[in-house]
N, C-alpha and C positions, 0 to 999 in steps of 0.2 A: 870938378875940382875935388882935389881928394887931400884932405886935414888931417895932419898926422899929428900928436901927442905924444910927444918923448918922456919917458918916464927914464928915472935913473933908475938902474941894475935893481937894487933892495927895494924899490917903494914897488916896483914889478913883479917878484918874485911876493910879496907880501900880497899882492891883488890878486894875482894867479892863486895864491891857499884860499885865498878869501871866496875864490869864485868858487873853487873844488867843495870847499866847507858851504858853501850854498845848495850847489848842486846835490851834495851828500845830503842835505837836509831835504830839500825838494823829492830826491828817489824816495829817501825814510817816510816821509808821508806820502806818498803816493804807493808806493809798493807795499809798504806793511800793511795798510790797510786794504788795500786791493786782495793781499794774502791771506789776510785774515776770511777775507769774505769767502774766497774757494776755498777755505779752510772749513766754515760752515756746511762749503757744500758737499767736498769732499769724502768729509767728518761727520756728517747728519746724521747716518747711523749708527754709529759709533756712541754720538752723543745722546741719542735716545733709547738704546741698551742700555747708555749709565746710566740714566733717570730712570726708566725701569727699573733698575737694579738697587737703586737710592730709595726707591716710593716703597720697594718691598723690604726694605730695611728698617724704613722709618712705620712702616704699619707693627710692625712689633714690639719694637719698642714702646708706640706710645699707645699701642695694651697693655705695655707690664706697668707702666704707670699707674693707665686710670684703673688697672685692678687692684691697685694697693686700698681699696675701698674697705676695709676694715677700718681706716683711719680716714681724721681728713686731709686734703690734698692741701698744700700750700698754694697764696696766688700763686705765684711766680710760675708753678708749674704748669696750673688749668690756665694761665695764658698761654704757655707753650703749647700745652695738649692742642689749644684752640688754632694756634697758629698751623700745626701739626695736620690738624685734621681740615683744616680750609686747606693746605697745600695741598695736600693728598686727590683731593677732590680735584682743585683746579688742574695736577698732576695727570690725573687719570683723563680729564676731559679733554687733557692737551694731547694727550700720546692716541687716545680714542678719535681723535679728530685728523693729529698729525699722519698718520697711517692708512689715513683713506682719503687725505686729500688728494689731487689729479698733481700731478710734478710733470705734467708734460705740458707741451704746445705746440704749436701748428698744425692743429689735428694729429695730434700724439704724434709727429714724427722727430721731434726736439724736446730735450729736458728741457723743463721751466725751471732756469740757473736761480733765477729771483723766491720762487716758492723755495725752492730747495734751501737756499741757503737763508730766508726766513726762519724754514723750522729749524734746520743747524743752531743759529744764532739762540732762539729761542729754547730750543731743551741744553745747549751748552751752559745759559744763565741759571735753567730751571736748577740743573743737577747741582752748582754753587752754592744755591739758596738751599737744596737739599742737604749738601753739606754743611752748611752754617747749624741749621736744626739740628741736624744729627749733635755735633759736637755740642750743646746749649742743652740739648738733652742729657746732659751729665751731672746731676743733681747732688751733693752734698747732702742735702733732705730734700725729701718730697711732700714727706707727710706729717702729722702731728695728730693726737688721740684725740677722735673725735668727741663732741659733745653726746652722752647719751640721749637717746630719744625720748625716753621717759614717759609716761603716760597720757593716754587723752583728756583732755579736759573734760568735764561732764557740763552741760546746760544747767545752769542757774535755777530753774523752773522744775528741773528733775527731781530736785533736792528738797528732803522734806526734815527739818530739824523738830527735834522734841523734849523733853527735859532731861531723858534719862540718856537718849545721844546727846545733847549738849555737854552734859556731866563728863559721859566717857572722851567725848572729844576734846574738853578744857585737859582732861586727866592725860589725854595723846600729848596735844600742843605742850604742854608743860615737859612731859618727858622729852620731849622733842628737840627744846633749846636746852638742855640738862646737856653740858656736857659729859658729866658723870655716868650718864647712862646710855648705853647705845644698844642694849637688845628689850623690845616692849611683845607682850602678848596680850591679846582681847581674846577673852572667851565668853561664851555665852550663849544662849540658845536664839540670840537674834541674830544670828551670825550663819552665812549660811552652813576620795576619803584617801586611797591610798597614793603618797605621792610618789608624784614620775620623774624620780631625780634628771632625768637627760630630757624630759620633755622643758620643764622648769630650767634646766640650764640656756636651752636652744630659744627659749624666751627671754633671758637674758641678756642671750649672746647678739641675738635681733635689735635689742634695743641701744646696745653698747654699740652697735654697727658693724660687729661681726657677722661674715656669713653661719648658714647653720654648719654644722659639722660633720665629717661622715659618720657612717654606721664604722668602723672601724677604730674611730674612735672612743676608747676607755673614759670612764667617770672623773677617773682621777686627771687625766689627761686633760680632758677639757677644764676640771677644777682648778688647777692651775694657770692658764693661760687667762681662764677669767678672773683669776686673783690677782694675774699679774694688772692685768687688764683695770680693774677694778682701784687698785693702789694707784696709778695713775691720774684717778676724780678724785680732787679733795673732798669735795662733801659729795654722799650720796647718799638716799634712803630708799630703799629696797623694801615691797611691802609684799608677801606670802600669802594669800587669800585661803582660808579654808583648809589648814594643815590637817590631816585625820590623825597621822603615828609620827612620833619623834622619829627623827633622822638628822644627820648629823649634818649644820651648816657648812663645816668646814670642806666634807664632800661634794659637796654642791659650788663652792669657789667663792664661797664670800668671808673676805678677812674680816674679824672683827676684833674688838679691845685694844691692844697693845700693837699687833699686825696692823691695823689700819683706824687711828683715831677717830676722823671724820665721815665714818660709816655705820650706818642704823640700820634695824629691823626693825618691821615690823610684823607679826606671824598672827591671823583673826583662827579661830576655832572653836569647835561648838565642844570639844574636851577638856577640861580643866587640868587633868594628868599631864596630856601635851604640853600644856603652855609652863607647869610649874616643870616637866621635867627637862625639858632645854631650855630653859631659863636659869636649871643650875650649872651649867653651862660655862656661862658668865656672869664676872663678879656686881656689874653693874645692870638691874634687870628692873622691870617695871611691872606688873600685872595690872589690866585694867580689866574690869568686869561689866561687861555689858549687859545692864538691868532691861526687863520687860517693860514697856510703858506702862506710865502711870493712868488710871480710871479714863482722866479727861483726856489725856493723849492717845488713849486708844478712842473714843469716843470722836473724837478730832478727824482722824486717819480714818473712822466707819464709815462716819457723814460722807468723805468726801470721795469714798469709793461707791458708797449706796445710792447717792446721788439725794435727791427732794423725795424720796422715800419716805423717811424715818420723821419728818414733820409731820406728819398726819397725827393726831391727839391719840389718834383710837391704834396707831402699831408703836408710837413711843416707848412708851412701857418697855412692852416687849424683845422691840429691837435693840434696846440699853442692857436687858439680858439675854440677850444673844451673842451682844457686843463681849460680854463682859466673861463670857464663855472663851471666848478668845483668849484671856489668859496674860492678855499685853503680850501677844507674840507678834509682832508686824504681821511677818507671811500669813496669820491666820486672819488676823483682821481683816486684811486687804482680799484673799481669797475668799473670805465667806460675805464682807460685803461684795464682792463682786456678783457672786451667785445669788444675792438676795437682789442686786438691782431691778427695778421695774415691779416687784413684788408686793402686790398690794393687801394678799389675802389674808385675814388675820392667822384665821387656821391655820394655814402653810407656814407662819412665822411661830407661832409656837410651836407646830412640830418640828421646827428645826432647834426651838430651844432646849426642848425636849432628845433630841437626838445627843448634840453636845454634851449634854448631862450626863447618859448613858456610860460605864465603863467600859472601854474599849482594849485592854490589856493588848500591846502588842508588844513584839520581840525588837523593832527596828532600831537598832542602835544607833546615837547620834540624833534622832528624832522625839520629841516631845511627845508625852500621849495626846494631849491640846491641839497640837500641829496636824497629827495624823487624822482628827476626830474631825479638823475643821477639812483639810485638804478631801477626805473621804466624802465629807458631806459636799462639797463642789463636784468632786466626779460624779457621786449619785444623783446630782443636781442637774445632770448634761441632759437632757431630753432626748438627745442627738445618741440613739446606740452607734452610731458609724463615728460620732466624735469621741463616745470610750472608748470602741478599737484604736483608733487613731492615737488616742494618749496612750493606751498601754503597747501601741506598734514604738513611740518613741522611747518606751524604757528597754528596749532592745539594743537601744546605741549603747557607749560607754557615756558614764558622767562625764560631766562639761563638754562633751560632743558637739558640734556645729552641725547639726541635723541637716543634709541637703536635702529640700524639700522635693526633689526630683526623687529620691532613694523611696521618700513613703508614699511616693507615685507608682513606681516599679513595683514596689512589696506589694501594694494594698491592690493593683492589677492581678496579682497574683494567688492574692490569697481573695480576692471579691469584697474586699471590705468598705468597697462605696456602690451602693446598689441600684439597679438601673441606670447602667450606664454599659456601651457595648463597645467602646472605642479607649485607646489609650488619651488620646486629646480632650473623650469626654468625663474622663477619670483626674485628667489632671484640670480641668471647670472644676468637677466637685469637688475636688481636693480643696481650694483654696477657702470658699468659707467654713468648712470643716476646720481647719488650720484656726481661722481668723477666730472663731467662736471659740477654741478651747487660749489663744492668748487673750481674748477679751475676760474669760475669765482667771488668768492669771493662771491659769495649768503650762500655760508652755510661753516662751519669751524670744522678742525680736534677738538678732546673731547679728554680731559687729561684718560678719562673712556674709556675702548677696549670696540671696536667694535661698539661704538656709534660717532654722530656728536653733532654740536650746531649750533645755529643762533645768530649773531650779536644781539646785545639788537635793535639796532637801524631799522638792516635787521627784526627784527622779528615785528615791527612797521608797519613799510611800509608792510610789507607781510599780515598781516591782512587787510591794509586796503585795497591795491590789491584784495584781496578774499572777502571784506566786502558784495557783492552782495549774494554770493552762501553760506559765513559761518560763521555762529554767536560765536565768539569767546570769552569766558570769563575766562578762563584758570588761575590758582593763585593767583584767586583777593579773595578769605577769604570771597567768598561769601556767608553768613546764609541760606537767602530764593532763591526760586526762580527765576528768572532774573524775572523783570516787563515788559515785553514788549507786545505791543497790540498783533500781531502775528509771530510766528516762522515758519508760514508755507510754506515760501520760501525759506527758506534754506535746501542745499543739504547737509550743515553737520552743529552740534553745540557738541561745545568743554565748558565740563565747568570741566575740569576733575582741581583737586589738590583745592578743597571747599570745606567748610562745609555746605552742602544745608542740610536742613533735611528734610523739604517737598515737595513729588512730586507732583504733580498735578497727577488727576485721570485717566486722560488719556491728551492725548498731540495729537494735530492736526501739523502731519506734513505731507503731504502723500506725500511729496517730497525728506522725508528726507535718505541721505544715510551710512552716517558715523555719530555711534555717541559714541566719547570718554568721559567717565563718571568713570575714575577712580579715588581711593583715595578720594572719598568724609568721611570725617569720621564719620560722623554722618546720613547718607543716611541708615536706620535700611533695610527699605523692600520698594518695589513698588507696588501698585495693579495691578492684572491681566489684567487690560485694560489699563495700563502704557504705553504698546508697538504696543497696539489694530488701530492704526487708524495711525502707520508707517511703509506703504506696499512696502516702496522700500529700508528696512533698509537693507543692505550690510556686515556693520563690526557694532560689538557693542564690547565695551569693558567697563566692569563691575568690576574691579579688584580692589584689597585691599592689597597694598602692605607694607603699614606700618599698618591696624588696621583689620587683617584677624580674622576669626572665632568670628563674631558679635555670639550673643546669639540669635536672632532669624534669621529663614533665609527670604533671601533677595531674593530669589527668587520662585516662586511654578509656579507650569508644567503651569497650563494657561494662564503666562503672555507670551508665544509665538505662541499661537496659528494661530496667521495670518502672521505668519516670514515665508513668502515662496519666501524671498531673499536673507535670510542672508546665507552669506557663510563665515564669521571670528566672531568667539566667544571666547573672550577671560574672563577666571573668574575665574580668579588666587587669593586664599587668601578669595574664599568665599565660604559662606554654605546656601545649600538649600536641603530640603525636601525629594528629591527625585529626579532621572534622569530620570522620565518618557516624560519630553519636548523633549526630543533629537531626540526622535522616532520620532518631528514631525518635525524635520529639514530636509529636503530633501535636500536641496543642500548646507548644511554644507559643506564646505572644510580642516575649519583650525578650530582647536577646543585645547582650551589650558586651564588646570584646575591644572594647576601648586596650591601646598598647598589648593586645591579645600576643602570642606567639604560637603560628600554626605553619601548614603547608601553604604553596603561593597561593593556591585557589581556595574559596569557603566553601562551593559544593564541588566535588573531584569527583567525577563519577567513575573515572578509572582504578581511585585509588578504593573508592567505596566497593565494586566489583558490582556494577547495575549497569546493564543494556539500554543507552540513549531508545532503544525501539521499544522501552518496556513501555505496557498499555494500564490506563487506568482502572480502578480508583490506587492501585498500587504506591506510587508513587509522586503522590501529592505531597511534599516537600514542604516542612516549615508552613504548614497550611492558615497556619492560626496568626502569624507574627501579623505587625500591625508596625513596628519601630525598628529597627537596625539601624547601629550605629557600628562606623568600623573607622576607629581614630589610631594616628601612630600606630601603625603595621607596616615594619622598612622591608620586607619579602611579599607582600600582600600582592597578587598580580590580578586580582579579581572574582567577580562572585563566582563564575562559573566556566570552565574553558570549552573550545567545540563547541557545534551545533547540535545541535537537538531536533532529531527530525518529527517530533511528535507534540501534538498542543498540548498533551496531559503533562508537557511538564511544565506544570503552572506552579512554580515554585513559592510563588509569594502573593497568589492570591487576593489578600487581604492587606495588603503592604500598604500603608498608606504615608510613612516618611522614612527615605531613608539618609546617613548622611556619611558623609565620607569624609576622611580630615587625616592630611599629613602622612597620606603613602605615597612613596615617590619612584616602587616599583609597577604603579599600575597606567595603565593605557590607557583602557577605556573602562567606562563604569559600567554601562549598561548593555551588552550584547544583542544582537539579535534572538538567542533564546530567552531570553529573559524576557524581553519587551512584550512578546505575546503573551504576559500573565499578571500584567503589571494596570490594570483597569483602576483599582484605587490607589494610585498613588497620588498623593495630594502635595508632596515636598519632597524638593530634593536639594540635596544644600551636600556643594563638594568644595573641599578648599587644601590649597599648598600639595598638590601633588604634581613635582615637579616633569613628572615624565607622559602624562595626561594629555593624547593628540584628539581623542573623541568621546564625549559624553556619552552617544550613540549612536550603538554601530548597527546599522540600518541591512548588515548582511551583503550575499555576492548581489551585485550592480543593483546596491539599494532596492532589495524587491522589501524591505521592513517597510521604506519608506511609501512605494509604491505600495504597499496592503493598507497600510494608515490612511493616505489620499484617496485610496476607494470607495473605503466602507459607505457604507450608504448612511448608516443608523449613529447615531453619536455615541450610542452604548455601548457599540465591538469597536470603538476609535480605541487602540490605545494611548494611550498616555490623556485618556478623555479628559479627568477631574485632576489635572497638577495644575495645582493654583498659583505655587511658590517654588521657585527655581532660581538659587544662589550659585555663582563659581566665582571662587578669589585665588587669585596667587598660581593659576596653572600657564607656568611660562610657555610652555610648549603647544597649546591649545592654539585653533586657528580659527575655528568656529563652533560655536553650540550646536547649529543645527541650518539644514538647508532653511530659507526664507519660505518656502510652499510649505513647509513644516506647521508652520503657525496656524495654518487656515487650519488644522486637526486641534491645536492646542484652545479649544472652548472656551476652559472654564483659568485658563493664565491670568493671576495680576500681578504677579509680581517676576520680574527679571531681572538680576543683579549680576551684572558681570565685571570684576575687577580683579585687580591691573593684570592682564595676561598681554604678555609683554608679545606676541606672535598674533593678535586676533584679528580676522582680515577685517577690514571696513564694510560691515554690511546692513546694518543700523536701518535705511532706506527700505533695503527688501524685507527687510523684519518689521518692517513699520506697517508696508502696504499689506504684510499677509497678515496681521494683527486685525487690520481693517477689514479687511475680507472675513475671518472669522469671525468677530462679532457681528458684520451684518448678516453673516449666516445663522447666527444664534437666534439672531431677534426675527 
C-alpha cells in the first residue's frame, strides 16, 4: 500500500528549499572539513618552510631585545622573551622530529595520509602562534634604567673601628646628609697613584650595567653617555679610592653641583694638594683628615695581630716600644705585628726596636718614612730568601694588579726562583706556601679575582724601591716612548708591561738581564731582530696582548731569538707572527704559552723550517726542555706537527708532561703518530671545544702506533705509559678516544672525562674490560 501526502503548491516548494538548505549544510560540514584535512596534507610542506621561516625571524628579534642589557628589561617583555624562547625550542624539536618521521605504510609502498596531514595540521598552528609573537614583539618600551650595582658589602667581622676612624667617619656621615655639599675628600697617610681615566670609567660603567666599551672609544665620549647615564639615578654616591694627581671629574662623566643635585663624591688620598685642589672645584666641599691612631688604638690593633705574645711581663715593655714606633700608622702596626708573631726572644725584640729607631731617609713619594721603616723590617724578617724574590717578582706587575698566581709560576720556573724542584707541577706545590707566608705576613693580599693575589698600593711602593737596585720598574705609567735612562744594563729584570711604548730601540744592551715583562703595550707593532741580540741571560720573557691581540703586522720573526740560549718561560698570548720557525732554536724552553697565539697552521713545520724529517740525532731534539704547552683559541691551528717522521730522534717533547688544547676548530687530530713515539712523560692531557676534532690519536698507516704500544714488553718504552688525566669536552665530531685494547697500555690512567661529544660511539664496556686488564697487569 502506498500513502501519499498532498501538499499545496507553496508549503512544497518551501519543503523542497528547506531540504536544499539541509543538504547545503550537511556537504558544508562534511567537505570543508574533509578539505581542510588534504589541505594539511597537501600543504605540509609548505607549512613547514613557513615555520622555518617564522622561528628564524623570531630568533633575532628576541636577541635585539634581550641585548638591550645596559638597561632593565620591563616584565611584560622577559615574559615575552620567555614565551619566545620556550617556542623556539618547542619549534625546532618539532621541525627536527617532523622531517625524519616515516610518512609512508605498507611497507613504504603508500603515503601515511594520517601522519602527513598530522604534521600539516601541526606546523600550520605552529607558524600562527609564530605570528601572534612576532606582532606582541612590538614594544613601545622595553626597557627602563637599571638600578646600579653598587658595591659589595664587606663582613661585619672584617671591620675594625677606632677613635680617630670613628671621628672621620662621624665627619663622612655628616657630610653625607648635607645637602649643601656634594664633593668630600679624605687624606691622610692611613689611606692607602696615577689615574686610569678609561680604566675608572669602564668600572663605572660595569656597575651602571653597562657593557665595557671599545678601544675606539674617546674619554669624552664615553664621559657623556655616563653623565647621561648618571642624571638618570636620583641619589648616588660614587666613591674614588686612592687619587695620586688631580684630574678633572667632569672628564671622567660625573655631574656634580647644579648638573646633578643628588650626586656625591667621595675621592681617599694620601696628598693633601689633591684633595684641596679639586675641591676648588666645587662651591660645596668637605675635607676630612684622617688622623693616625691614638697610643691605646694602636696598641689595641698590636695585640690583636701579635697574638698572646706581648703578655709575657718580660717582652711588654718592649713590645709597647715597638708598638709605638709604628707611629699610629695602621699598615705598620698590623705588618710589624705580624712579623713579630710567635716571637718570644727578648733580644730579637729589641733589636727590632732598635731598627725602627734608625733614620732611614727615603725618596718614596706618597709613603711615610714610618711606613717604609716598618714594611722593610717585615721583608727583612722573611727567613724564606725564595719568599723575597717572590715579593719583589710581584712589584713587577702594575699597582692594583690582580696578580695571576699562575704568572709567578711561569716567571719564577724561569728565572729558578723556587729551588729544588725540577717539574713545572713541582714549582707550582712550592709556590703556594711561599705565597701563603708572605700574605700571612701582610706583604701581599687575597684578590676579589680566583686564583690571583694583590699588593697594597703602599706594599707595592716600598717593594720597588726594595728591588730598585736589580729592577727597573715602570709598569702603568701611560708611557709613549722609551724610558730615557743612561743605562739599563744592571738590571736583572725591567717591567714596563700595561704602556703605550711604540718604539723599541734596535737593540738593548743588558747582558745581565733576566726577566722581562713587556705586555699589553698597545702600540709596540714589531721589534727588530736584534731587539733581544745582546740579552744572553734572559730567562722568562713575556710578550702578550691581552686586550689588543692579532696586530696586523707580526711582532715577532724567527731572528729575533737567535742567541736566547736561556730562556725557558715564553709566554705570547694574543700575538701574531710569521712563522714558528725560532722555537727550533729554544733549547731549553720549559713553559711556552700561545694562548689566542696567531701563527702558521702547524706549531712545528718542518717544511717551512727547511730540516730533513731523516735528519739524525742529537741535532734535532726540539723543544727538549718543555714540560707544559698550552695552545687555546687558534681558529687556523691545524696541529702540532704535519707528516710523518721517519726517525725516533724526533722526540720533540721529551719531557712534556701536560699538554692542553682549547677552542681550535681548524684541528683533527692532536696527537699524530710522530709525536706519540716521544711522548713517555706525559701525565695530562686535557682538549676541549674543538669543533672539527675526529681523533685524539692517530695511531698511523693500519694503526702500526697502536700495534707498537700493545707490544712492548717493558712499561717504560709503553707510550703514553705515565697519563694519569685525560679530559675531552665539547668535540662534536669525535667518535672515539681511543680503541678499547688501548687501555691495557694506559697503566698509570685515573682520570677519564669525556663530555658531550655529540658523535661518540658507545663503547664504555670495552673500555671498562681493558681498564681491568691493565691494572691486573700492574699489580
Amino acid at each position: 500500500m502506498v500513502l501519499i501526502e498532498y501538499l499545496p503548491s507553496d508549503m512544497a516548494m518551501a519543503a523542497l528549499d528547506a531540504l536544499i538548505s539541509i543538504e547545503g549544510k550537511v556537504v558544508e560540514f562534511l567537505v570543508e572539513p574533509v578539505g581542510r584535512q588534504f589541505s594539511y596534507v597537501l600543504h605540509r610542506i609548505e607549512y613547514i618552510e613557513d615555520l622555518r621561516d617564522q622561528v628564524e625571524k623570531l630568533e633575532p628579534q628576541r636577541i635585539d631585545v634581550a641585548k638591550k642589557n645596559r638597561e632593565e628589561i620591563l616584565e611584560n617583555v622577559k615574559n615575552w622573551i620567555e614565551k619566545v624562547d620556550g617556542f623556539i625550542v618547542e619549534a625546532k624539536k618539532f621541525l627536527e622530529d617532523g622531517t625524519n618521521v616515516n610518512q609512508k605504510c605498507f611497507i613504504g609502498r603508500f603515503p601515511d595520509l594520517v601522519t602527513r596531514c598530522q604534521l600539516g595540521k601541526e606546523a600550520k598552528d605552529k607558524v600562527e602562534v609564530a605570528k601572534d609573537l612576532e606582532t606582541d614583539g612590538y614594544f613601545n618600551s622595553i626597557s627602563k634604567p637599571a638600578r646600579p650595582l653598587g658595591i659589595k658589602s664587606i663582613p661585619s667581622e672584617r671591620l675594625v673601628t677606632y677613635e680617630t676612624t670613628n671621628l672621620a667617619m662621624m665627619s663622612v656621615m655628616k657630610a653625607l646628609t648635607d645637602d649643601n655639599i656634594n664633593f668630600i675628600g679624605i687624606h691622610g697617610l692611613g689611606v692607602s697613584q696615577n689615574p686610569d681615566i678609561k680604566k675608572i670609567q669602564d668600572q663605572i660603567a660595569v656597575m651602571l650595567g653597562f657593557t665595557k666599551f671599545t678601544d675606539q672609544s674617546s674619554e669624552i665620549e664615553i664621559g657623556s653617555m655616563l653623565r647621561a647615564r648618571l642624571k638618570d639615578v636620583k641619589k648616588i654616591l660614587i666613591i674614588l679610592d686612592d687619587i695620586w694627581d688631580r684630574f678633572e671629574l667632569t672628564t671622567l662623566g660625573i655631574p656634580l653641583g647644579q648638573d646633578h643635585e643628588g650626586c656625591k663624591i667621595i675621592i681617599t688620598t694620601r696628598r693633601e694638594q689633591v684633595c684641596r685642589t679639586m675641591a676648588k672645584e666645587w662651591e660645596r666641599t668637605k675635607i676630612v683628615w684622617l688622623d693616625v691612631l691614638s697610643e691605646q688604638d694602636s696598641w689595641d690593633l698590636f695585640r690583636k695581630n701579635v697574638a698572646d705574645v706581648v703578655d709575657s711581663s718580660a717582652l711588654n715593655d718592649v713590645a709597647k716600644e715597638v708598638c709605638k714606633e709604628c707611629g699610629g700608622l695602621p699598615i705598620a702596626v698590623v705588618t710589624v705585628g705580624k712579623a713579630m708573631k710567635g716571637k718570644y726572644n727578648l733580644e730579637e725584640w729589641k733589636n727590632v726596636a732598635q731598627e725602627l729607631k734608625k733614620s732611614l731617609p727615603t725618596n718614596i713619594e706618597g709613603v711615610d718614612r714610618q711606613v717604609y721603616k716598618t714594611l722593610r723590617l717585615s721583608y727583612d724578617y722573611l727567613q724564606d730568601a725564595e719568599a723575597k724574590d717572590c715579593f719583589l717578582l710581584c712589584s713587577l706587575f702594575p699597582e692594583d694588579h690582580d696578580i695571576l698566581i699562575e704568572d709567578l709560576v711561569r716567571y719564577g720556573m724561569g728565572l729558578r726562583l723556587f729551588k729544588n724542584v725540577d717539574t713545572v707541577q713541582e714549582t707550582r706545590s712550592r709556590a703556594k706556601p711561599v705565597i701563603n707566608n708572605l700574605m700571612a705576613s701582610c706583604l701581599l693580599l687575597a684578590s676579589d679575582v680566583q686564583d690571583c693575589i694583590k699588593m697594597h698600593d703602599v706594599v707595592h711602593d716600598v717593594a720597588i724601591f726594595i728591588g730598585s737596585k736589580k729592577h727597573f720598574v715602570r709598569a702603568g705609567c701611560n708611557l709613549k716612548d722609551w724610558p730615557n735612562v743612561d743605562s739599563l744594563d744592571k738590571y736583572t729584570g725591567i717591567s714596563l708591561t700595561r704602556n703605550q711604548i711604540s718604539n723599541l730601540p734596535e737593540v738593548l744592551e743588558c747582558s745581565k738581564l733576566q726577566i722581562l715583562p713587556f705586555h699589553d703595550n698597545r702600540n709596540a707593532w714589531s721589534c727588530s731582530h736584534e731587539f733581544l741580540s745582546r740579552m744572553n741571560a734572559l730567562s722568562a720573557l713575556d710578550w702578550s696582548r691581552h686586550f689588543y691581540p692579532h696586530l696586523d703586522n707580526p711582532i715577532c720573526c724567527p731572528d729575533t731569538f737567535n742567541n736566547q740560549t736561556c730562556l725557558r718561560t715564553l709566554v705570547l698570548e694574543g700575538i701574531k707572527f710569521g712563522d714558528t720557525k725560532f722555537l727550533g732554536q729554544l733549547k731549553t724552553l720549559e713553559v711556552l704559552n700561545l694562548k689566542r697565539a696567531f701563527f702558521s697552521k702547524y706549531l712545528i713545520n718542518i717544511e717551512e723550517w727547511g730540516i730533513s724529517p731523516q735528519a739524525q740525532p742529537p741535532d734535532l731534539r726540539l723543544l727538549f726542555n718543555m714540560e707544559e704547552l698550552k695552545i687555546w683559541k687558534l681558529d687556523t691551528f691545524k696541529g702540532i706537527c704535519p707528516g710523518a717522521l721517519t726517525t725516533s730522534s724526533w722526540a720533540c717533547f721529551p719531557k712534556l708532561r701536560s699538554l692542553e688544547v682549547n677552542a681550535c676548530p681548524e684541528l683533527s687530530t692532536v696527537l699524530p703518530f710522530n709525536l706519540l713515539q716521544g711522548l713517555q712523560h706525559l701525565e695530562k692531557l686535557f682538549v676541549s671545544a674543538c669543533e672539527k676534532l675526529e681523533q685524539v690519536f692517530d695511531f698511523g698507516p693500519e694503526g702500526q702506533g697502536m700495534k707498537h704500544i700493545l707490544n712492548c714488553s717493558s712499561h717504560q718504552h709503553v707510550q703514553l705509559c705515565n697519563l694519569r688525566s685525560m679530559e675531552v669536552h665539547s668535540c662534536g665530531k669525535l667518535k672515539y678516544v681511543f680503541q678499547p685494547s688501548i687501555a691495557q697500555a694506559l697503566y698509570q690512567l685515573e682520570v677519564l672525562w669525556v663530555s658531550p661529544c655529540e658523535e661518540m660511539e658507545e663503547r664504555e664496556s670495552g673500555l671498562q674490560d681493558g681498564f681491568q686488564k691493565s691494572q691486573r697487569n700492574q699489580s
